[in-house]
N, C-alpha and C positions, 0 to 999 in steps of 0.2 A: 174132932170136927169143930168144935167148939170155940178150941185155940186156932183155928187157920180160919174158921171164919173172923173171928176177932181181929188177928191181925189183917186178913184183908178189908175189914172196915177200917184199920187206922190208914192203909193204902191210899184207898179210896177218899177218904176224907183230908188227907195230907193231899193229892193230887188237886182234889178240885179246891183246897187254901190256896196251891201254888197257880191254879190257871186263874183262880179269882184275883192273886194278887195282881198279875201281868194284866187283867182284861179290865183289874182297875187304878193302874198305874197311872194309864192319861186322868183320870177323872181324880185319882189322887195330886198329880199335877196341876189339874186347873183350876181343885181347890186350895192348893198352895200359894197357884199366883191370885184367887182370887182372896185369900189371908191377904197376904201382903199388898194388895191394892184394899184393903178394907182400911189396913191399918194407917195406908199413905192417906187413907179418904177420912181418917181418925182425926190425925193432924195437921190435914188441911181443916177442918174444924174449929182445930183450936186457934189459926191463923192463918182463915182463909186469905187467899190472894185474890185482894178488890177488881184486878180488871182480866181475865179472862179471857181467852179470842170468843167471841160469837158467831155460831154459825151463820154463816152468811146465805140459807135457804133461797134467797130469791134471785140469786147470782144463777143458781144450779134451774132455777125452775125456767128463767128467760133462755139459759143456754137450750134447756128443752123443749124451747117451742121454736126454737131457733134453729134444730137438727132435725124437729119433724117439715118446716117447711123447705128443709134442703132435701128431707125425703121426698118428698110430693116434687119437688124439682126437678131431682135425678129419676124420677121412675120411668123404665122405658127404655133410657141410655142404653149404648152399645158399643162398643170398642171403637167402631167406624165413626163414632159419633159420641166422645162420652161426656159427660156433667162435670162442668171445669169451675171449682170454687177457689179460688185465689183468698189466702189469708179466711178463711172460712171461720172461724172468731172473733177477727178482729184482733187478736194478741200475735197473729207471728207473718209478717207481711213477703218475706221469702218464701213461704210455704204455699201449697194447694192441696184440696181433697179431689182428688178425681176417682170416680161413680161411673160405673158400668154392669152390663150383665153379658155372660155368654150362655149358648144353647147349652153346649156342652161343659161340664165341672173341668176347671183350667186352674193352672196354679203361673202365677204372673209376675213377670219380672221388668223395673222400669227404669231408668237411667238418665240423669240430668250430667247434660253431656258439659264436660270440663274443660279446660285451657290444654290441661295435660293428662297422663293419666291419674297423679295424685291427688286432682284435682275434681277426677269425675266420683258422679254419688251415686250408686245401684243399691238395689234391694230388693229381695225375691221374696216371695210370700209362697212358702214351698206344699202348701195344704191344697189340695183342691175342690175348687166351687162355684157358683154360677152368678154370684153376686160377689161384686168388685170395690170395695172402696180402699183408696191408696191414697197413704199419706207421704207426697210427693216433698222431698225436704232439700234445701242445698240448694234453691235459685241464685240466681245472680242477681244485683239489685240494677234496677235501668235498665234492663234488657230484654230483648227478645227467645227466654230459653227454650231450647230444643229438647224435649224429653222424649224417649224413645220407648211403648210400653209392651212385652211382649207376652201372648197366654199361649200356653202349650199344655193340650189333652191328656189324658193317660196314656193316650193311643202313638203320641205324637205329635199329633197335625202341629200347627204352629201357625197364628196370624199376629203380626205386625201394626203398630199403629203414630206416628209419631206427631204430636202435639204442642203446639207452641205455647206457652203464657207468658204473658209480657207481663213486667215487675216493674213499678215507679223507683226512680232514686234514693237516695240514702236520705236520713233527714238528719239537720246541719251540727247535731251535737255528735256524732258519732265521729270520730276523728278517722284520716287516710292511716291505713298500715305500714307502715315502709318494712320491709325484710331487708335486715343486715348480713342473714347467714342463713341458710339451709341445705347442710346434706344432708337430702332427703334417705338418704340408704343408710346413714346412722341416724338419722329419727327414732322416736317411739313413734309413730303416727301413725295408728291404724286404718282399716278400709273405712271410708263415711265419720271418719272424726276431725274434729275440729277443734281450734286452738279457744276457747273462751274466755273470753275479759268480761269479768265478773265487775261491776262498780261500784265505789261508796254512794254514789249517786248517776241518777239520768239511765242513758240505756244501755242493756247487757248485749252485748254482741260475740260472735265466733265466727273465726277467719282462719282459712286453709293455708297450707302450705306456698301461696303463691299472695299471701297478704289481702285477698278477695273475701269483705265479707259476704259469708253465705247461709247467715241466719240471726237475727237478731230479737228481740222481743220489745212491740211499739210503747208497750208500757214501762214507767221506768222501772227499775231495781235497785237494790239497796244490801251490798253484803249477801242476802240469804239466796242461794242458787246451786240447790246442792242436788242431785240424780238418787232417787229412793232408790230398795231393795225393788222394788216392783217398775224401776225403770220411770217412775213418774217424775216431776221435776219441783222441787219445792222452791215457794220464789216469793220474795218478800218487795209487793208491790203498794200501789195506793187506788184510790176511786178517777184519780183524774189526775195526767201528769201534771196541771198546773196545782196542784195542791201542794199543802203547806207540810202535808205529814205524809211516813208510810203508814198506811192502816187497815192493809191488804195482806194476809199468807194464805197462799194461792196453790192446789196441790193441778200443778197441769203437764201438758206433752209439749212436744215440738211443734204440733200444728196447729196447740193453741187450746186444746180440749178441755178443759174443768172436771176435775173427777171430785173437787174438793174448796171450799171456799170461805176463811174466818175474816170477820172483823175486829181489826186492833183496835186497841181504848187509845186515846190521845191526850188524855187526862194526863197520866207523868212522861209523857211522849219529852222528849229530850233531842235538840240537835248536836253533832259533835261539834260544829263551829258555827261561826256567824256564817249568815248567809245559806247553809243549809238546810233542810226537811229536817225535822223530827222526826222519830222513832219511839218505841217503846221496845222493839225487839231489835236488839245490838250486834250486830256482828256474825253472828255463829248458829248454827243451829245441829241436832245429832238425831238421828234416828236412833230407837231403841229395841232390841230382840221382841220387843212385844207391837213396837208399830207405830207406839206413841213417840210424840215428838220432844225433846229436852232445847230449851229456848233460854237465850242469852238476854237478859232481861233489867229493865231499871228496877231497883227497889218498890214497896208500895208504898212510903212514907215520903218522898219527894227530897228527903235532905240527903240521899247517897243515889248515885246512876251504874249501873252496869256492874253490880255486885250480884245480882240474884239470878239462879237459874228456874225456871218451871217446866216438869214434864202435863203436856195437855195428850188430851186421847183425841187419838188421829179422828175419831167419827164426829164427836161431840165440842170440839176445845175447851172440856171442864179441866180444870186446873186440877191431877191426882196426887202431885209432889211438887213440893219447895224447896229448893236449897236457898240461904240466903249465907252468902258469905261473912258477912259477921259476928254469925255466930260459930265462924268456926276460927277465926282472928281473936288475940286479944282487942280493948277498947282500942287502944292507944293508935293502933293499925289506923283504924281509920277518923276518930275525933282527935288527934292532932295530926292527921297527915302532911307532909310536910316537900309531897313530891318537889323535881326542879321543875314540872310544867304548874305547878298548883299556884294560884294567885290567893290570896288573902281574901275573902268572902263571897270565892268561889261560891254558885250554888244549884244543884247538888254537887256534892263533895263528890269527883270523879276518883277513889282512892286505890281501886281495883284495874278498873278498867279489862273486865273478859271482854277477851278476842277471840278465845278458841276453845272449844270441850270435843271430844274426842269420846265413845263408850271404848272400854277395853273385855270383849266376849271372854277375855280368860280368867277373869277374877271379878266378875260384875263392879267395876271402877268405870271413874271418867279421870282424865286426864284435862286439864286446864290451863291458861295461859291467863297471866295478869299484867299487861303493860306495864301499868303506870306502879305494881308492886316489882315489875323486871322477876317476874315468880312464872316459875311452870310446877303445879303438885298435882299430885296422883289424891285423887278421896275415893275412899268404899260407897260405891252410892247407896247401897242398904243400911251403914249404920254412919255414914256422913263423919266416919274419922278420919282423918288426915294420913294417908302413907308417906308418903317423902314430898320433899319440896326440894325443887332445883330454882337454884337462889345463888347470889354473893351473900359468903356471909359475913352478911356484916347489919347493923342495927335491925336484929332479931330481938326479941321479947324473949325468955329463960323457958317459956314454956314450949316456944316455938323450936328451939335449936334440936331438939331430938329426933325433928324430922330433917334438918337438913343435911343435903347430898354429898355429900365429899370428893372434889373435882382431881383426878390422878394425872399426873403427866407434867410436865414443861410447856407443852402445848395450849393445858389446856386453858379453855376460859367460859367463864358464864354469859349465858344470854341476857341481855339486858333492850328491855321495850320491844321483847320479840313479841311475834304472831306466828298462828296458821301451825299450831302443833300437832303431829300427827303420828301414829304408830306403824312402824317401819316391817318387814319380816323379819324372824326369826335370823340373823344371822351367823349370829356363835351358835344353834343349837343347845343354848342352855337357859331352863328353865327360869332360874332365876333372875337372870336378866332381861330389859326389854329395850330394843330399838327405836329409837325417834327422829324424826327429822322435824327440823322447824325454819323460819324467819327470825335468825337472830337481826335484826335493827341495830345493835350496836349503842344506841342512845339510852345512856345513862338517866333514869328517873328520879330511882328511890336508890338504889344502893349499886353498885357497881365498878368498876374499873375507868375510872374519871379520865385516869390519860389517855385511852385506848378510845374511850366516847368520843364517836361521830368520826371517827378517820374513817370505817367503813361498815356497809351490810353485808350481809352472809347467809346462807342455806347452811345448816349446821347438825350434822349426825352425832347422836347423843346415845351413849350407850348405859343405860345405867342396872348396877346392882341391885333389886328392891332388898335385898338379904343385908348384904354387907353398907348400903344407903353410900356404893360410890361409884364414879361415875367416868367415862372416859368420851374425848371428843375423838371419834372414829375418821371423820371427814367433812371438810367442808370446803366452801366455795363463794368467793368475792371480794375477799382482800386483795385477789389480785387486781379489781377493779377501781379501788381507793375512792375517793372522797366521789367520785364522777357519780357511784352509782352507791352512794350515802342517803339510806331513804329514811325520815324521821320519826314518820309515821307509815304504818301500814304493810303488805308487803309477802309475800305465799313462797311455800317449798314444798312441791309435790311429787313425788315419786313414782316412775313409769314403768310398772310392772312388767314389759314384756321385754326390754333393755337393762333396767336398772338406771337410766338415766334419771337426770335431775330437774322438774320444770321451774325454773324460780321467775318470781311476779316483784322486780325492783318496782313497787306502783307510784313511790313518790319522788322520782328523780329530779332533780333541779326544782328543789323545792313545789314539786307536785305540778309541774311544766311538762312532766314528759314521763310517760310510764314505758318500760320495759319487762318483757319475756324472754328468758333465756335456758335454753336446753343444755345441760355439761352432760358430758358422762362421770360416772358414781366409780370414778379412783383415782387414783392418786394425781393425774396427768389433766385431769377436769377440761376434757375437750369442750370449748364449743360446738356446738351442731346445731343450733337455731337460735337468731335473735330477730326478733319483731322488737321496734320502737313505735308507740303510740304520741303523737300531741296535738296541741291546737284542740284542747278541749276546756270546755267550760272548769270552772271550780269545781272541785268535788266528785269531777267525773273520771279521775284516774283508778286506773286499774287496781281496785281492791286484792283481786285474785286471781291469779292465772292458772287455768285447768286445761284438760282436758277431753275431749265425752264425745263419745259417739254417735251420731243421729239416731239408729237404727241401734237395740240390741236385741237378743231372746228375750229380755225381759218387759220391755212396755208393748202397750196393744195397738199396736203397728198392723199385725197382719187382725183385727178384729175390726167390727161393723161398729163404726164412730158414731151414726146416725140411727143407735136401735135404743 
């Protein structure tokens, strides 16, 4: 008796080690990550980074007095009669909240009627309820739109209500569309998405398949305009478009909402040319599996620009991590830089130039893009060591060479003064390799193939080994275009998951006169299937990056109460 009770206390005692361990597995995890954010909070300590976004509290507190007296407005409304707010923030002037109640819990669906059918924008809100607010997206600008809204019971019933808003004109920086090409039936184009021209500067806008914009944002923008995990929109704006800087990252929706609000320092704020805004946040920015956001950033010391990354926490913008790329360069990299744009007493020393970071979920890495070094490398973001670098090689440092790529084939060739780098799927099914697509520029910097420099740009699929550190160009597209659509600076290659086509953003054509968007297919035969040409726009207002995003998805709070 002795011996079986014995053993069934070590039963017993081994099962509830194993239920303890599962039940504290999470808490064993969120002490892990909360190690590792101790230790990022360690060495921001020993060099903290001076200017940090600031929560912008009072941005968030006027939007809430702003949404209580839209409630007090709409109370009452009815379908027959509902509460029509046009641009209802003041940030998205295509837009409206339209505010109703029915007797009975209805689930409601409403539609801004189109040119064509690719053209029309619907969205059902499938939950049922008795308070209505819709966030109405995809007007037409100067017109008189017809939106059609309909609620339907559990039961069935069904009533009807269809409501006009009239939308003022376009305002004069936003350039005419022209469409060159659209089969619409080899598009990637889904239902309620839209083509978005992202800018280096002035205003962001998106336009449908028929060249009609139908949504823009009155604030300007600057590079950062990228769709969270949570469907929000992250967007690097300023206090007043007549201002000298950006100094606004803005976490908002389509119709203009504010869920989130920081102020940029303008202390190492930096423009890229004459004539431009400054900046202190460059080009790029990443969400990270934790929430927080990774920002392409000036240095803190003022003598180097657009070398340093910082992750800030989405709630607070405290600075938890620094990358600062010089310390993972020898000296020489950047205090004798010696680019072909570098002028002798440059200052800051532009010697990096990020354009693009990228997280890689399968081996906690970012992936990066360096202009002005004509460099795309892989770094571990946890211990900040270099994996490969995809580079010409050629005037490399001895320390540097063991990370670079080895390019295989006849074909192949390095990017040089690419942007917009991005991680591709899986397409060989092997581990060891990983899929890229980028903006290869073609313009020779720092190291490159000098004869080949400026005859053309290109969207360029990169396949590389991380194992073997080699690398294969799988496909690309734009050589066929030559010198026409040769862009020097700037420039996007995005990949349309439900096709596999290709979206490419030529932003600086005819020396930054004329931006184009162009759709191939991803093989060998590189169809066109869509080109939009943008011009007749101010400086700096050329199309950074061409995307594009859906009005409507599962993910932002479309079918939720905007005014609670």
């Amino acid at each position: 008796m002795k011996k079986i009770l014995t053993i069934s206390a070590v039963v017993v005692v081994a099962s509830l080690a194993f239920v303890f361990f599962f039940l504290n597995n999470d808490t064993n995890q969120e002490a892990d990550n909360h190690s590792k954010d101790s230790e990022a909070a360690e060495k921001q300590k020993e060099k903290p980074y001076p200017y940090p976004p600031k929560k912008a509290s009072k941005r968030l507190d006027k939007q809430e007095k702003l949404e209580a007296t839209m409630a007090d407005e709409s109370e009452g409304s009815t379908l027959s009669n509902p509460y029509v707010k046009l641009d209802p923030y003041d940030r998205s002037p295509l837009a409206a909240l339209v505010v109703f109640d029915t007797e009975q819990a209805a689930k409601v669906s409403f539609t801004v009627k189109g040119k064509d059918a690719s053209s029309t924008i619907s969205n059902t809100i499938d939950d049922y309820r008795t308070h209505h607010e819709l966030a109405v997206l995809g007007l037409y600008p100067d017109q008189d739109n017809k939106v059609t809204i309909t609620a339907e019971t559990e039961d069935g019933d069904t009533s009807e209500k269809t409501i006009t808003i009239t939308t003022e004109k376009l305002p004069d920086y936003i350039p005419t569309v022209n469409i060159k090409t659209a089969k619409k039936d080899k598009m990637d184009i889904q239902p309620n998405e839209l083509t978005f021209a992202i800018p280096s500067t002035k205003y962001n806008y998106g336009f449908d398949t028929n060249g009609d914009i139908r949504w823009y944002g009155s604030g300007y923008n600057s590079h950062i305009f990228h769709e969270l995990d949570n469907g929000h929109l992250l967007y690097l704006g300023k206090d007043d478009n007549s201002g000298g800087a950006y100094n606004r990252l803005f976490e908002t929706n389509y119709l203009g909402k504010l869920y989130n609000a920081f102020k940029i320092s303008e202390e190492v704020a930096e423009a890229e040319s004459d004539g431009m805004e400054s900046t202190l946040i460059h080009h790029d920015a990443a969400e990270l599996p934790s929430g927080n956001l990774l920002l392409t950033v000036n240095d803190d010391e003022g003598t180097y620009k657009e070398d340093t990354m910082i992750e800030i926490n989405r709630k607070t913008g405290d600075v938890v991590n620094q990358i600062d790329l010089k310390d993972l360069f020898p000296a020489d990299a950047y205090e004798e830089y010696g680019g072909n744009d570098f002028k002798p007493g440059d200052d800051p020393v532009d010697w990096f130039h990020q354009n693009a970071v990228v997280y890689d979920d399968d081996d906690n890495s970012i992936i990066i893009s360096g202009r002005n070094s004509d460099t795309v490398m892989k770094i571990d973001y946890e211990t900040e060591e270099i994996q490969w670098i995809l580079a010409y090689p050629e005037d490399w440092d001895k320390q540097m060479e063991q990370y670079l790529v080895e390019g295989q084939g006849d074909d192949f060739k390095y990017p040089a003064g690419q942007h917009d780098v991005r991680i591709l799927p899986d397409f060989d099914d092997n581990p060891d390799t990983i899929d890229l697509l980028l903006y290869d520029n073609n313009t020779v910097v720092t190291r490159g193939n000098e004869d080949l420099s400026k005859e053309f740009s290109a969207a360029s699929h990169y396949r590389v080994n991380e194992k073997t550190k080699e690398a294969k160009l799988i496909w690309t597209y734009g050589e066929e275009r030559g010198e026409d659509f040769f862009t020097n600076i700037i420039g996007s290659a995005r990949y349309q998951p439900n096709t596999g086509n290709v979206l490419i953003g030529f932003g600086h054509v005819d020396e930054g006169n004329q931006s184009n968007i162009v759709e191939v297919t991803h093989d060998d035969d590189a169809n066109v299937v869509f080109e939009a040409e943008m011009d007749d726009f101010p400086s700096g207002a050329w199309v950074y990056r061409g995307v594009r995003h859906q009005l409507y998805t599962d993910t932002w709070e479309n079918t939720a109460s905007f005014l609670e």
